[in-house]
C-alpha positions as a Markdown table, in Angstrom:
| # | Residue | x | y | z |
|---|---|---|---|---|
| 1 | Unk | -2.2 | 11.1 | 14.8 |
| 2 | Unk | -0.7 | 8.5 | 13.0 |
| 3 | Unk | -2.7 | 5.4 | 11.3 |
| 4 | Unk | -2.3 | 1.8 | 12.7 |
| 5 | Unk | -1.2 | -0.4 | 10.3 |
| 6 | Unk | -1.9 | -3.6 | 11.6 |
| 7 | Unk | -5.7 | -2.2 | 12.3 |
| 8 | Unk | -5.7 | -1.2 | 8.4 |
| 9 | Unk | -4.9 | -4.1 | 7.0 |
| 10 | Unk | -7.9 | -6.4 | 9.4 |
| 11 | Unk | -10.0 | -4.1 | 7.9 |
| 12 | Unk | -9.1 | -2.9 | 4.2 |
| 13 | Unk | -9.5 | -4.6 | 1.3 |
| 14 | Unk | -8.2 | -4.6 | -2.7 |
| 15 | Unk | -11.4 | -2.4 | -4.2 |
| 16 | Unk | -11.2 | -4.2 | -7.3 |
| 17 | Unk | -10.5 | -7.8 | -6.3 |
| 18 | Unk | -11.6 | -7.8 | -2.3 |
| 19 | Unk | -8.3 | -9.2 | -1.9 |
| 20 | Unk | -5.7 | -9.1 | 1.1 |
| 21 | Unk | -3.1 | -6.2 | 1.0 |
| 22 | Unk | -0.3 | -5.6 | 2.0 |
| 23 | Unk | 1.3 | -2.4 | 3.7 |
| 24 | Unk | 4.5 | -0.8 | 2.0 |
| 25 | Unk | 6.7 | 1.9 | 4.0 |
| 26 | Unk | 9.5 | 3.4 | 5.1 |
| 27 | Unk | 10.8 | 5.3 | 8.6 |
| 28 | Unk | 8.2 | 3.8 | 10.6 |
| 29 | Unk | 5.6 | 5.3 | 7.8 |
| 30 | Unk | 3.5 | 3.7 | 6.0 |
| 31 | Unk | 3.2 | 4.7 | 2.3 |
| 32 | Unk | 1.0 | 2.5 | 0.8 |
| 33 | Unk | -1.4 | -0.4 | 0.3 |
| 34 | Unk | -0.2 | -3.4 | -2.1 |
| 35 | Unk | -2.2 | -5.8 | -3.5 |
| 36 | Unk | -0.2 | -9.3 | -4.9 |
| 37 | Unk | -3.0 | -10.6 | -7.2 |
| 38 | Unk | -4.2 | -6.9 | -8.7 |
| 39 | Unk | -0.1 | -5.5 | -8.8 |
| 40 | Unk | -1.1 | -2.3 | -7.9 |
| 41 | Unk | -0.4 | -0.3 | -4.6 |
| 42 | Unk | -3.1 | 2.4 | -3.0 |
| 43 | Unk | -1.1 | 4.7 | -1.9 |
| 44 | Unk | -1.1 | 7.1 | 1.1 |
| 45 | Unk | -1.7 | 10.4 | 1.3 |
| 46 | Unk | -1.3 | 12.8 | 4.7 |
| 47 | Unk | -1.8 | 9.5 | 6.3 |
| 48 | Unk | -5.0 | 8.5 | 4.6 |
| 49 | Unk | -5.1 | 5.5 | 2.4 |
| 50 | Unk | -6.5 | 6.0 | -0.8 |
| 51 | Unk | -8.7 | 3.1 | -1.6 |
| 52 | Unk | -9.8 | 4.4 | -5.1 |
| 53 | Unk | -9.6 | 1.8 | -8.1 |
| 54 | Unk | -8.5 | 4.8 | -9.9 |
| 55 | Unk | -6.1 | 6.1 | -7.9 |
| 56 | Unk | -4.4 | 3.2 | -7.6 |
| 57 | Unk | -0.7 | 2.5 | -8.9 |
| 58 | Unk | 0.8 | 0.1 | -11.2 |
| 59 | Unk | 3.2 | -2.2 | -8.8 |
| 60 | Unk | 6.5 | -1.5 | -11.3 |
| 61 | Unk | 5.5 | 2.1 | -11.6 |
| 62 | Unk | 5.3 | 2.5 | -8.0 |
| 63 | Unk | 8.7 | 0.4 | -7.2 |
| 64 | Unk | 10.3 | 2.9 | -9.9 |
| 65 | Unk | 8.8 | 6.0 | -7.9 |
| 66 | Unk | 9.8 | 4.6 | -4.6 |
| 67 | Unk | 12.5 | 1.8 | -4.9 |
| 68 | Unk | 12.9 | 1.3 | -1.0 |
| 69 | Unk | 9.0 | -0.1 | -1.0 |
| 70 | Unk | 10.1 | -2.3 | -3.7 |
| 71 | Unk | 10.2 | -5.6 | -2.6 |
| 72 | Unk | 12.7 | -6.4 | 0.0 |
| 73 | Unk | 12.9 | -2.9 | 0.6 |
| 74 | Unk | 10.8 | -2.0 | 2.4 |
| 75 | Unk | 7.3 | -3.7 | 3.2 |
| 76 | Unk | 5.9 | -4.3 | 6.4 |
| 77 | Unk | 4.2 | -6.7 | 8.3 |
């Protein structure tokens, strides 16, 4: 079963800020969770976002670690 994106992102929120996200993916798949004001991405793991302030990602580190979810590259709407 695969998660619905567009449901996610109604629903989810930046843990640290309660700001809007944005999803990040690529094949149809999404990866992970951005947030614009934090610049950090939650990632995805077996398709289960993890919303963890801790486990979240530095924006450049992530686009380093997975340049087609860098921007232009790959987010989705």
């Amino acid at each position: 079963m695969s998660i619905n994106t567009e449901e996610l992102l109604q629903i989810l929120a930046c843990p640290r800020c309660l700001g809007s996200l944005a999803a990040l993916g690529r094949d149809g798949q999404t990866t992970g969770f951005a947030c614009a004001a934090c610049e950090v991405v939650y990632p995805v793991r077996e398709e289960i976002p993890i919303m963890l302030v801790e486990e979240a990602v530095p924006r450049a580190r992530w686009n380093s670690e997975h340049p087609e979810d860098a921007p232009g590259g790959g987010e989705q709407r």
